[in-house]
C-alpha positions in Angstrom: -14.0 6.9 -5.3 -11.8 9.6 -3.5 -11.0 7.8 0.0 -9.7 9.8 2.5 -10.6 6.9 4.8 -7.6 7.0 7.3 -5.4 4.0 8.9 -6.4 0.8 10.2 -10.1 2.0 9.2 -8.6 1.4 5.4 -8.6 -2.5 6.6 -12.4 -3.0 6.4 -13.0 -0.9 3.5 -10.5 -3.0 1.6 -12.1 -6.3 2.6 -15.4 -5.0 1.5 -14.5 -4.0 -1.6 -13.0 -7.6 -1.9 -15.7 -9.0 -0.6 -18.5 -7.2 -3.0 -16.0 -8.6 -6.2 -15.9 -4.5 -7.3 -12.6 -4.4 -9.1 -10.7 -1.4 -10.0 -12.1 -1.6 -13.7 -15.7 -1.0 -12.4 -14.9 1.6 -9.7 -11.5 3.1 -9.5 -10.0 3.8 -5.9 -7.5 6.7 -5.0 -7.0 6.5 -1.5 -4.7 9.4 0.0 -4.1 8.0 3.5 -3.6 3.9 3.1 0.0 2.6 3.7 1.5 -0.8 4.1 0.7 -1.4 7.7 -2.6 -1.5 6.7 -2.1 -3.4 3.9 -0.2 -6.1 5.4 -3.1 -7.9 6.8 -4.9 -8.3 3.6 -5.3 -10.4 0.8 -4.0 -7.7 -2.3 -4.9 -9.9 -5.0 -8.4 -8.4 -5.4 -6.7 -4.8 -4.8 -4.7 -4.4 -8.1 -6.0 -1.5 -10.0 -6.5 1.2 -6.8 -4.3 3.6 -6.8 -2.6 5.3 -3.3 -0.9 8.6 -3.1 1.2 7.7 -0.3 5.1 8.6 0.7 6.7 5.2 -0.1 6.0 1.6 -0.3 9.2 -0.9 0.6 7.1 -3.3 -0.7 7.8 -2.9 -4.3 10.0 -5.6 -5.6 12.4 -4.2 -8.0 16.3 -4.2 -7.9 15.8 -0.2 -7.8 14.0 -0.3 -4.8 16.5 -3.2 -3.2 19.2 -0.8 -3.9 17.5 2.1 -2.9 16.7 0.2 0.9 20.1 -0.9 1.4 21.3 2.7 0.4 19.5 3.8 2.9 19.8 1.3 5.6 23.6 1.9 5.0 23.2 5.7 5.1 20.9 5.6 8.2 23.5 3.1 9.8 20.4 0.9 10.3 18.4 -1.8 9.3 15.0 -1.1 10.8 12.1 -0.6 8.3 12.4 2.1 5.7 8.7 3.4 6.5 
């Protein structure tokens, strides 16, 4: 599937998908407009396997992208959100 299925719209097609057990394996997801606000509000465990083409995630927990956010946040002079 090639979703072009855009913000908080993303939301309900997630759950579905969740809901309907179809995992990555059976039918692969590329989604070009999902983000993390959207994907706050929903359970990701069923999610792993889509893919998203999207600008960045903060999200990622990895030393590189800790140091990468407090480069920033100390470049920008600001701790607000990176995204």
């Amino acid at each position: 599937v090639v979703s072009t299925v855009n913000g908080d719209a993303n939301v309900p097609f997630y759950k579905e998908l969740g809901n309907q057990g179809i995992k990555a394996e059976d039918i692969p997801v590329m989604a070009f407009s999902v983000g993390e606000e959207e994907l706050a509000g929903l359970d990701t465990a069923p999610l792993v396997g889509p893919l998203a083409a999207w600008n960045y995630f903060q999200s990622i927990d990895t030393p590189e992208n800790a140091k990468f956010i407090a480069d920033w946040h100390k470049f920008i002079k600001n701790d607000k959100r990176t995204t």
